[in-house]
C-alpha positions as CSV (number, residue, x, y, z in Angstrom):
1,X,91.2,14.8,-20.8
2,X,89.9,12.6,-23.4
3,X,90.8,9.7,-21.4
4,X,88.8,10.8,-18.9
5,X,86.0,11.2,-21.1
6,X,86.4,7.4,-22.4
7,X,86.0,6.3,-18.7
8,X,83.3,8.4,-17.8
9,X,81.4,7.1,-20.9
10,X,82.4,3.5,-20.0
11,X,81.6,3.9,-16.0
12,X,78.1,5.2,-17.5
13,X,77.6,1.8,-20.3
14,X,78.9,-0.2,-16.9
15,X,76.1,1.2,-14.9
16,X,73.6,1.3,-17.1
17,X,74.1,-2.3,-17.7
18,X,74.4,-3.6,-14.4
19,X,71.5,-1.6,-12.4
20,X,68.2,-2.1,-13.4
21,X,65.0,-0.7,-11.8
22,X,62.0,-2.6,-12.2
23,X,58.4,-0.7,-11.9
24,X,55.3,-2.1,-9.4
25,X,53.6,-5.0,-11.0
26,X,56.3,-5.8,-13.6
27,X,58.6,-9.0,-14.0
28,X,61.7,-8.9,-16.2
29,X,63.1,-12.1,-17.5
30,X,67.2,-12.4,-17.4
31,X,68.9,-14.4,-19.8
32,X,73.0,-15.0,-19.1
33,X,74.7,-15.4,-22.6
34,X,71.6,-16.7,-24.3
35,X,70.1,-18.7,-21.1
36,X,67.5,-17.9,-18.8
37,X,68.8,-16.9,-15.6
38,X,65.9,-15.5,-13.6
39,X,63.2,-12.7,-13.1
40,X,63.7,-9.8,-11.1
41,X,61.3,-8.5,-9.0
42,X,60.3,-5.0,-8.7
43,X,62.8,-2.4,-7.1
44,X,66.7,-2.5,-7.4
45,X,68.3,-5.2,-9.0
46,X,71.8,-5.8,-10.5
47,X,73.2,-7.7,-13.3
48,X,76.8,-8.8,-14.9
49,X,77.3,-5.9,-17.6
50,X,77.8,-7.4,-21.0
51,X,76.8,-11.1,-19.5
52,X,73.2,-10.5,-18.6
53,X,70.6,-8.9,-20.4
54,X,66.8,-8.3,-19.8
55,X,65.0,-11.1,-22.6
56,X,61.4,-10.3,-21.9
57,X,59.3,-8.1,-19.8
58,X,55.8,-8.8,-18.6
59,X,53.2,-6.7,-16.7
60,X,51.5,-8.2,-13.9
61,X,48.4,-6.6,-14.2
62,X,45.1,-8.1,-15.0
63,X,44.6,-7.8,-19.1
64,X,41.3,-7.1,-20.7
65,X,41.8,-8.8,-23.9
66,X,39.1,-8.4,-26.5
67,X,38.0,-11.3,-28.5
68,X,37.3,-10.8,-32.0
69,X,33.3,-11.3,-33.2
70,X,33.1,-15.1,-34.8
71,X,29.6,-17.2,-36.3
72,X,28.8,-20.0,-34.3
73,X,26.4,-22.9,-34.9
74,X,23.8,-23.9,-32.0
75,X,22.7,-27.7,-31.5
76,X,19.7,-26.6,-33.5
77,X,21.8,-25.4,-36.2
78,X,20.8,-21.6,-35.7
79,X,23.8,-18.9,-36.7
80,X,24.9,-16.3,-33.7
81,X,27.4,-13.7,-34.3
82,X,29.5,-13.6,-30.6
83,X,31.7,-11.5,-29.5
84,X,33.1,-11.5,-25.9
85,X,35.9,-10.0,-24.0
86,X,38.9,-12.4,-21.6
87,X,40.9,-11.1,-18.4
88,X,43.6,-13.0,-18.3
89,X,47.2,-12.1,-15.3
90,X,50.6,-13.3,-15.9
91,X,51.5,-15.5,-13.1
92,X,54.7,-16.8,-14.5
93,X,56.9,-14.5,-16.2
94,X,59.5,-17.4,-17.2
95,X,56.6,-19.5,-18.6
96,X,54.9,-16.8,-20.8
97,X,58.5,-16.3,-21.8
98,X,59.3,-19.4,-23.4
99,X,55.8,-21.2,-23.0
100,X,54.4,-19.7,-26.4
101,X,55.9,-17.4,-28.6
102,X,52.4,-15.3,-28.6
103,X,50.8,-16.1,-25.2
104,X,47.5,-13.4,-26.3
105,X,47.3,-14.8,-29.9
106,X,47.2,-18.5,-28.3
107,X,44.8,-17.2,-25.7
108,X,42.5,-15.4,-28.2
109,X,42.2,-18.3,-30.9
110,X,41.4,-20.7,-27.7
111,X,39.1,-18.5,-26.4
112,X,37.4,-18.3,-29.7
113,X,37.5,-22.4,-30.4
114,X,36.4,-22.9,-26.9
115,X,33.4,-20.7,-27.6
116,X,32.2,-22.6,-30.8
117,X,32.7,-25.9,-29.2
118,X,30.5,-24.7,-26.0
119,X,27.6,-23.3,-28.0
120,X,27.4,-26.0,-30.3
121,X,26.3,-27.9,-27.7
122,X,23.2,-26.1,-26.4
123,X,20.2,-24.9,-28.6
124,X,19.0,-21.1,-29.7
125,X,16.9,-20.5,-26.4
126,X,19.6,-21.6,-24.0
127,X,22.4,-19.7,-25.3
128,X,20.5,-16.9,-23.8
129,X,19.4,-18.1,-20.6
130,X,22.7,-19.7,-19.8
131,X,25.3,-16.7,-20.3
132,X,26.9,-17.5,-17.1
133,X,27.5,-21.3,-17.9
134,X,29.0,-20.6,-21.0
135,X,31.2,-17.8,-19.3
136,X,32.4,-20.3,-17.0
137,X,32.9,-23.5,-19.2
138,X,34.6,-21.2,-21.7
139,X,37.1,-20.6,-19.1
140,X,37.7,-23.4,-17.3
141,X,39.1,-24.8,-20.8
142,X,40.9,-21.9,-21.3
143,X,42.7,-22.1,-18.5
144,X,43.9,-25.5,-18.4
145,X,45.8,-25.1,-21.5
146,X,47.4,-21.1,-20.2
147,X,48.7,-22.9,-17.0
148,X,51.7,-24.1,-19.5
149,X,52.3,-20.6,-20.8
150,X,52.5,-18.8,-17.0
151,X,49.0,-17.3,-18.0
152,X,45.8,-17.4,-15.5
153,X,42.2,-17.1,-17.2
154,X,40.5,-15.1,-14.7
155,X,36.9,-14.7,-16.2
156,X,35.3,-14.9,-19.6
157,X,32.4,-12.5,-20.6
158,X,29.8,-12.5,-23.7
159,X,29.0,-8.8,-24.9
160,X,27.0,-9.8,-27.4
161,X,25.2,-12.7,-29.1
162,X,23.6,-11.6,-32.2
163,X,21.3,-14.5,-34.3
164,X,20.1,-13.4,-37.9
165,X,17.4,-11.5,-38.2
166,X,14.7,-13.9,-39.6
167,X,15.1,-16.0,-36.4
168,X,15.5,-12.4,-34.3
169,X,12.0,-11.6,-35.9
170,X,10.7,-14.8,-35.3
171,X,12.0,-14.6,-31.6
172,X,9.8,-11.0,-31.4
173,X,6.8,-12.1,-32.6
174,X,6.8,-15.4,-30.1
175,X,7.2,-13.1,-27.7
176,X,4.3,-10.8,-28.4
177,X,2.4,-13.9,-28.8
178,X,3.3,-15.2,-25.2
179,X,2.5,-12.0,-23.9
180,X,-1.1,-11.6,-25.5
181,X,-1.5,-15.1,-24.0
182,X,-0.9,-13.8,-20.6
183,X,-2.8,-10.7,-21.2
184,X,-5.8,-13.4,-21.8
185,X,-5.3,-15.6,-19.6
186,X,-5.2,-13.1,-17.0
187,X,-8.3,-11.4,-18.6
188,X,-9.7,-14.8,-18.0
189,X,-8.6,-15.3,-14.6
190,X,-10.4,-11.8,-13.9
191,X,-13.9,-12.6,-15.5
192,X,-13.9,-15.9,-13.7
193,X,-12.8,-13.9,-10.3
194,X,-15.6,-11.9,-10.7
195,X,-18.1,-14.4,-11.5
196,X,-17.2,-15.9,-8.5
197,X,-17.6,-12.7,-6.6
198,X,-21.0,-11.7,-7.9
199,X,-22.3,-15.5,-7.3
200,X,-20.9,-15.9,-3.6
201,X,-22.5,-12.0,-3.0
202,X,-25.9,-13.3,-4.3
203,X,-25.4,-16.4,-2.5
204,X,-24.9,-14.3,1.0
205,X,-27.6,-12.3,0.0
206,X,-30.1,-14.4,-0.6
207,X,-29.0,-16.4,2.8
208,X,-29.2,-13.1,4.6
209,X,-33.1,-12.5,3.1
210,X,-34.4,-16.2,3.4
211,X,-32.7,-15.3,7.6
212,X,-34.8,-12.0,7.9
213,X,-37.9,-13.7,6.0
214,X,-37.3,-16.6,8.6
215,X,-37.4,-14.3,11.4
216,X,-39.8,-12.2,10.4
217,X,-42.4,-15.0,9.6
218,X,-41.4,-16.3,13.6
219,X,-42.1,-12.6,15.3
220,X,-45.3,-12.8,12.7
221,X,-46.5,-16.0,14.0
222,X,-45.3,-15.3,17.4
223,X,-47.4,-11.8,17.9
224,X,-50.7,-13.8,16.0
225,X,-50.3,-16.2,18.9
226,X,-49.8,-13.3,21.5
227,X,-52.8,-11.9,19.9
228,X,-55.0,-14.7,19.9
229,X,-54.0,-15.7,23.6
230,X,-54.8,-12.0,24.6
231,X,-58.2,-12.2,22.9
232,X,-58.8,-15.8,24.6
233,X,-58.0,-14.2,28.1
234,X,-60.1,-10.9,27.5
235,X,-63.0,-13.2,26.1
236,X,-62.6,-15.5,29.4
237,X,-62.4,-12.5,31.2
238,X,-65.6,-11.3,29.9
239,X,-67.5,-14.8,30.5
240,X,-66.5,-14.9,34.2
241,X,-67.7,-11.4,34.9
242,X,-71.2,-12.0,33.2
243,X,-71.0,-15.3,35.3
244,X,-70.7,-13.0,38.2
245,X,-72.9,-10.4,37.2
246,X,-75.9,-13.1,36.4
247,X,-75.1,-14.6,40.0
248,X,-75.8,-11.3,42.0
249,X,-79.3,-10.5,42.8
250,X,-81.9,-8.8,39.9
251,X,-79.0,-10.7,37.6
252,X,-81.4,-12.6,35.3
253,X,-84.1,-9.9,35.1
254,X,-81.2,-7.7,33.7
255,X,-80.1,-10.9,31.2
256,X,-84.1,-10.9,30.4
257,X,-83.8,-7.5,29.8
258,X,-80.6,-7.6,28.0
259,X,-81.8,-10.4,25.2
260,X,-85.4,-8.9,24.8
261,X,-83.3,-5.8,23.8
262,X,-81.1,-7.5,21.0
263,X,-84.0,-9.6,20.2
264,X,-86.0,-6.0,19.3
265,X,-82.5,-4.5,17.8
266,X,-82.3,-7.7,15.4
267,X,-85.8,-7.3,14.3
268,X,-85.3,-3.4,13.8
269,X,-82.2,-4.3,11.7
270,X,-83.8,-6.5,9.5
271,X,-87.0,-3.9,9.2
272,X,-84.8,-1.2,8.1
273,X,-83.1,-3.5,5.1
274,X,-85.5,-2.3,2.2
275,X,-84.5,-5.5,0.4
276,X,-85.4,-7.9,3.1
277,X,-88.8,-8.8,3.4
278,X,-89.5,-9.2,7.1
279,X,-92.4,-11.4,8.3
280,X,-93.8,-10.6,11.8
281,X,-94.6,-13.5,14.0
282,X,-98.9,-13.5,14.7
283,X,-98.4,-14.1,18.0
284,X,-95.9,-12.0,19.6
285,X,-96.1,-14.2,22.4
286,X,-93.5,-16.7,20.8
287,X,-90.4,-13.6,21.2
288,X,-91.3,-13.9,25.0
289,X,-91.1,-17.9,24.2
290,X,-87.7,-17.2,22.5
291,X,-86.3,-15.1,25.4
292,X,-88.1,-17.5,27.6
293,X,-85.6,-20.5,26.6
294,X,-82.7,-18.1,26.2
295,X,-83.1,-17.6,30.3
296,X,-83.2,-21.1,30.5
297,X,-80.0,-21.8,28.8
298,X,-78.5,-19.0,31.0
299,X,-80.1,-20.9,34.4
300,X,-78.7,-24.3,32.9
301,X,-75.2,-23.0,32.7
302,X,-75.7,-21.3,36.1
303,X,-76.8,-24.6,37.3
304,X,-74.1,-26.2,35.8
305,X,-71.5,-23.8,37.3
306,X,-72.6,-24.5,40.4
């Protein structure tokens, strides 16, 4: 019985040594008396009890990896506390085996030297408006030195860049002065908009009245010149049909008759004017005399007519 017991202990050492199940996204690193061997791969894999043993074993996952918060010096000698944060993936598990003895400490102080180096080189303002191109360069020399430890950088990200707080203060009150700049500028912009508006309005306004003064002065003239042609016509009209009246029979009695009337009214008129003294002709003869050559005129235009 107790020799049964030995075997069934050793039978359980001899499989628990030999049969090894290796998770999803995992390598395990074999060394054979002291030597690497190989890696198995995930599943159901078997080794030489007492011969090989599982060394190392490495998750292939990506790895957030956070970087520890450092003081770096810009190109204008400005202090920034950074901090960032590196996902790195083991590609190689027999490399980050026996490539470094830490692979995350060597990746860390990189990461952090690599940092210093790339902000050095650019000044206070550009360290925030080029995140992505420190990211990247940051990386890129990162990852040439993990290819030798079976390591792949993936990406590199700032959380947080920090500069003292006499330059932060500085920093706010150039901002608050750019933007009361704009705030002017554009208050500027708005007077001289309006300006422009209220001078192109009176501009078009002014056109507009000088048009209707225009205008008006044209239908003025145009109706004065109606009415004076009208008059003309009605005063032509007139002439002709006295014309024709003196030419019919008893015509210049009634023209006799017509003057000696407006000869007596004009007399009258002049009597009635208490201010006017009037002086009556001795002989009364020389009215007939005055309507006498009146009728002559009107036979000397009738002659003429003729």
């Amino acid at each position: 019985m107790e020799v049964a017991v030995i075997f069934f202990v050793i039978a359980v050492i001899f499989i628990t040594q030999s049969v090894k199940v290796v998770p999803q996204q995992h390598a395990w690193v074999v060394e054979r008396l002291g030597k690497y061997n190989g890696t198995l791969m995930p599943g159901l894999n078997f080794l030489v009890p007492f011969v090989d043993k599982v060394a190392y074993k490495h998750l292939l996952k990506e790895v957030p990896l956070d970087i520890a918060s450092q003081v770096c010096i810009t190109r204008d000698n400005t202090q920034l506390q950074v901090d960032g944060i590196l996902y790195f993936q083991v590609t190689d598990a027999m490399r980050a085996s026996y490539g470094s003895s830490n692979y995350i400490i060597a990746i860390s102080q990189l990461a952090q030297t690599s940092l210093r180096s790339v902000i050095g080189k650019l000044e206070l303002d550009k360290t925030f408006e080029e995140r992505d191109i420190i990211n990247a360069q940051v990386v890129q020399a990162i990852d040439e030195a993990a290819l030798n430890w079976g390591v792949k950088v993936l990406r590199y990200e700032i959380k947080d860049l920090t500069p003292p707080k006499e330059i932060l203060h500085a920093m706010q009150q150039q901002i608050t002065a750019e933007r009361e700049k704009r705030a002017l500028i554009a208050a500027s912009e708005g007077r001289r908009q309006e300006q422009i508006n209220i001078a192109t309005g009176e501009r078009e306004a002014f056109i507009a009245r000088s048009e209707g003064e225009k205008q008006a002065a044209i239908n003025n003239a145009q109706g004065e010149a109606a009415a004076i042609l009208a008059v003309a016509e009605a005063n032509a009209q007139a002439i002709e049909r006295v014309a024709a009246a003196i030419r019919q029979p008893g015509g210049e009695q009634a023209v006799q008759l017509k003057v000696a009337e407006k000869a007596v009214e004009a007399y009258s008129r002049v009597a009635a004017d208490a201010t006017t003294t009037l002086i009556v002709p001795s002989n009364m003869t020389e009215v007939a005399a005055l309507v006498g050559s009146a009728m002559k005129m009107v036979q000397g235009h009738k002659a003429s007519g003729s």
